[in-house]
C-alpha positions, 0 to 999 in steps of 0.5 A, a space after each residue: 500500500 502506498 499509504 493511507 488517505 482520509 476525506 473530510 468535508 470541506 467544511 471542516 477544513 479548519 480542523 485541519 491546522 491541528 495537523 499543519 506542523 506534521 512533516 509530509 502531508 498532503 491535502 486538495 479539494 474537490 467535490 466538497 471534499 477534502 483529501 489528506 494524504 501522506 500518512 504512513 500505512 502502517 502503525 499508530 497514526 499521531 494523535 492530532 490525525 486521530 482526532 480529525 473529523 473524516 468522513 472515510 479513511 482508506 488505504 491507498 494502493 500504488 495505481 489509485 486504488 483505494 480501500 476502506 479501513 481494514 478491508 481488503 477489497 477496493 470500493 473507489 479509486 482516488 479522484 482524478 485532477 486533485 491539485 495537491 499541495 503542502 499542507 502549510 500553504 493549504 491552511 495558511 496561519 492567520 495571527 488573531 490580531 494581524 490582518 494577514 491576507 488569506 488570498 481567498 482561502 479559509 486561514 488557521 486562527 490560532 488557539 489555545 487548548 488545555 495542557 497535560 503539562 505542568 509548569 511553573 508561574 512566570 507572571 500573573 495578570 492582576 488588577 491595580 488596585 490589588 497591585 497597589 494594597 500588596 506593594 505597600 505592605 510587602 517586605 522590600 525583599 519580596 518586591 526587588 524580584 519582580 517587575 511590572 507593566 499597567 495597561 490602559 485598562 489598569 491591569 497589571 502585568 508582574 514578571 519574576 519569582 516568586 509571584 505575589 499572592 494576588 488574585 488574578 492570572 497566572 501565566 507561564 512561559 512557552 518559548 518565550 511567550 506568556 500564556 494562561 498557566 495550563 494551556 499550550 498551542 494547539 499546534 506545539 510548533 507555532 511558538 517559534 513561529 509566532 515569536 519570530 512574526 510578532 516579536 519586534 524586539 527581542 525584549 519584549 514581551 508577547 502574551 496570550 489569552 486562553 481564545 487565541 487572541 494576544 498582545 505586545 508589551 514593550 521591554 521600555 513599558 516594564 518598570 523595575 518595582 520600588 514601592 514609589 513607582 507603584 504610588 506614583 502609577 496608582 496615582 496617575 491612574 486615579 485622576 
């Protein structure tokens, strides 16, 4: 066999960004359908193959033929003049924020999912208000390790360790990007790619929310903690 193939409807081409970081495969539309080819077959297919939503998976042979999983005996051939291409460029990535042209083909929009990894905190996102009642009783020691940065919105961004008992949310480092504590790129190899788009200094910060979405803070907007750049902030804050 030369391989196996799966068919999904073209409404669910979306689904297939969970699998745009897998060397080697394959995809094209027609009829409503779209093809996947490129998966080995024999043995265990990845996890993010598994879950897609495919209306037919088949066995490819060498002159096109192609049987349903676990048969032996074809029912149909591939379609004739499927135009194949890589499936990077089939499903372009789309960054949430960015206005990147699709060129007339549904993009990936990046997202978040749920981690069976553990990790330490790297940041946590809080309000003003608590940031202000914390640092003005804190010991010092506890304030020289961190660094924080105020939002328009009057959130408040700290950076260091060991992280204050605030609340709020805490966030870990995933390639050097902030993201909710207990969640990774659904693709694990779009951090560096999104570093390297997103990042304009190799300073700054990028931070992501649990649906996808993100945003810049400059290394200039990060202040080093002294009880007085906090009063002076919440200050300015409160006219």
């Amino acid at each position: 066999m030369a391989g196996r193939v799966f068919v999904l409807a073209a409404a669910d081409r979306e689904a297939l960004g969970s699998v745009r970081h897998l060397p080697g495969l394959q995809a094209a539309e027609v009829a409503d359908q779209l093809w996947l080819r490129g998966l080995s077959a024999t043995g265990e297919l990845p996890l993010p193959v598994r879950g897609l939503p495919a209306v037919a998976i088949y066995a490819l042979d060498a002159e096109g033929r192609l049987f349903p999983d676990g048969q032996r005996t074809p029912t149909a051939r591939l379609p004739t003049g499927l135009v194949w291409q890589p499936i990077r460029l089939f499903v372009p990535l789309e960054l949430p924020t960015a206005a990147l042209p699709a060129q007339g083909t549904p993009a990936y929009r990046v997202r978040l999912r749920p981690s069976a990894r553990a990790g330490a905190g790297a940041a946590l996102l809080t309000t003003l208000t608590a940031w202000h009642a914390y640092a003005e009783t804190a010991p010092e020691i506890r304030l020289r390790c961190l660094r924080f940065a105020v939002a328009a919105d009057a959130r408040v961004l700290l950076l260091g360790t060991p992280l204050p008992p605030l609340p709020g949310l805490e966030l870990w480092l995933r390639e050097g990007l902030l993201l909710p504590a207990g969640f990774d790129f659904e693709a694990p190899l779009l951090a560096p790619l999104l570093r390297q788009k997103l990042q304009t200094a190799a300073d700054d910060v990028l931070l992501f929310a649990a649906d996808g979405s993100w945003e810049r803070v400059l290394n200039t907007d990060i202040l080093p903690v002294t009880r007085s750049a906090v009063r002076l902030t919440f200050k300015e804050f409160g006219r």
